[in-house]
One Martini backbone bead per residue (centre of mass of N, CA, C, O) as a GRO file, in nm:
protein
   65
    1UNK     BB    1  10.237  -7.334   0.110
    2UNK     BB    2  10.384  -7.102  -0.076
    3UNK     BB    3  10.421  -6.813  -0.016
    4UNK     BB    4  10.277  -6.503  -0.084
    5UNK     BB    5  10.196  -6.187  -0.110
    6UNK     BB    6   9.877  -6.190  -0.074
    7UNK     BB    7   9.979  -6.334   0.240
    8UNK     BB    8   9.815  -6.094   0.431
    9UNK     BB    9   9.713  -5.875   0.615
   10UNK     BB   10   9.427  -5.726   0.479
   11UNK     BB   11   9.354  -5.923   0.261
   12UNK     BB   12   9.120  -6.006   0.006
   13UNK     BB   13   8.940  -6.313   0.032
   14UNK     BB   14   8.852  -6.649  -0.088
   15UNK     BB   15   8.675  -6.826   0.128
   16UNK     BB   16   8.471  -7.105   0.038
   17UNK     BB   17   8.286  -6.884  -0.142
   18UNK     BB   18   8.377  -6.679   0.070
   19UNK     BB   19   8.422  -6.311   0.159
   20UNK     BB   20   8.721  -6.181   0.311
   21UNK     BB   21   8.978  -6.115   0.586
   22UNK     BB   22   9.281  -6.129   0.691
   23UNK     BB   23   9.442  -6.182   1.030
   24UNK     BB   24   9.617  -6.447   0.980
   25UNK     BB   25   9.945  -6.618   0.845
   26UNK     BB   26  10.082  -6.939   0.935
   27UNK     BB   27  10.399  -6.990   0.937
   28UNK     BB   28  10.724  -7.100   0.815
   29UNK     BB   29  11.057  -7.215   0.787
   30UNK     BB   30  11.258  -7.412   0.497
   31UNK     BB   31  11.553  -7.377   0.356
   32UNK     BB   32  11.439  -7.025   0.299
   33UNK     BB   33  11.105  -7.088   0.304
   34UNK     BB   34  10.795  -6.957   0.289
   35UNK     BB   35  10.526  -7.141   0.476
   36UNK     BB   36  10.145  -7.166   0.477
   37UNK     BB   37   9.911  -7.369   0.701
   38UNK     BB   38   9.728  -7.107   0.810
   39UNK     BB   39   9.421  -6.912   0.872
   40UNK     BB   40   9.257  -6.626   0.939
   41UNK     BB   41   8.937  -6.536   0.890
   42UNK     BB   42   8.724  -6.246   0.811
   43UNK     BB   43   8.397  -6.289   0.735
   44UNK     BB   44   8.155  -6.110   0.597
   45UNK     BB   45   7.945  -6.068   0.898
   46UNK     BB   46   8.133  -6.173   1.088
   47UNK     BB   47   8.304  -6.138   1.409
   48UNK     BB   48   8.505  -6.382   1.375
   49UNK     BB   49   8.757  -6.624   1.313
   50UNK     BB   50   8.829  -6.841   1.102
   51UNK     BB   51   8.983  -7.138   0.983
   52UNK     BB   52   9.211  -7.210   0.702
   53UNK     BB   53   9.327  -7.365   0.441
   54UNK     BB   54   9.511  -7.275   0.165
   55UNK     BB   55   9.326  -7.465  -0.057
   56UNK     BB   56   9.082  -7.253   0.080
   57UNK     BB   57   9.233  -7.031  -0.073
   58UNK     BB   58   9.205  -6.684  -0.252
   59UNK     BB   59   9.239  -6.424  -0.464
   60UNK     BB   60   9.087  -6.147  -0.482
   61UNK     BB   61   8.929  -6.109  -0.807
   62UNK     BB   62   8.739  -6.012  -1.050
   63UNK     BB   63   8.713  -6.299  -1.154
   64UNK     BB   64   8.588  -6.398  -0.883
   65UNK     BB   65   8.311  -6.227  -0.818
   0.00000   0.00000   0.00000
């Protein structure tokens, strides 16, 4: 998935329907264009970070609460 602003360290995100903060967005480069392949998420509520597909993750905003 190509790489967007919201995909950074320490941004409020929902994966897979439980509401988390990114500790780590795992990417490469292809061609000039930076693709994200691996999220690394700590749910809020748990202790460690567990790893998230970018297509099970969105970010928060109001509208998804």
């Amino acid at each position: 998935m190509k790489k967007q602003k919201w995909m950074r360290k320490g941004r409020r995100v929902l994966a897979q329907f439980k509401i988390g903060t990114i500790e780590k967005a795992c990417s490469y480069e292809l061609y000039g264009e930076r693709y994200v392949y691996l999220f690394h998420i700590i749910i809020d509520g748990e202790e460690s970070s567990a790893k998230y597909h970018p297509d099970d993750v969105e970010e928060l905003t109001n509208k998804n609460l």
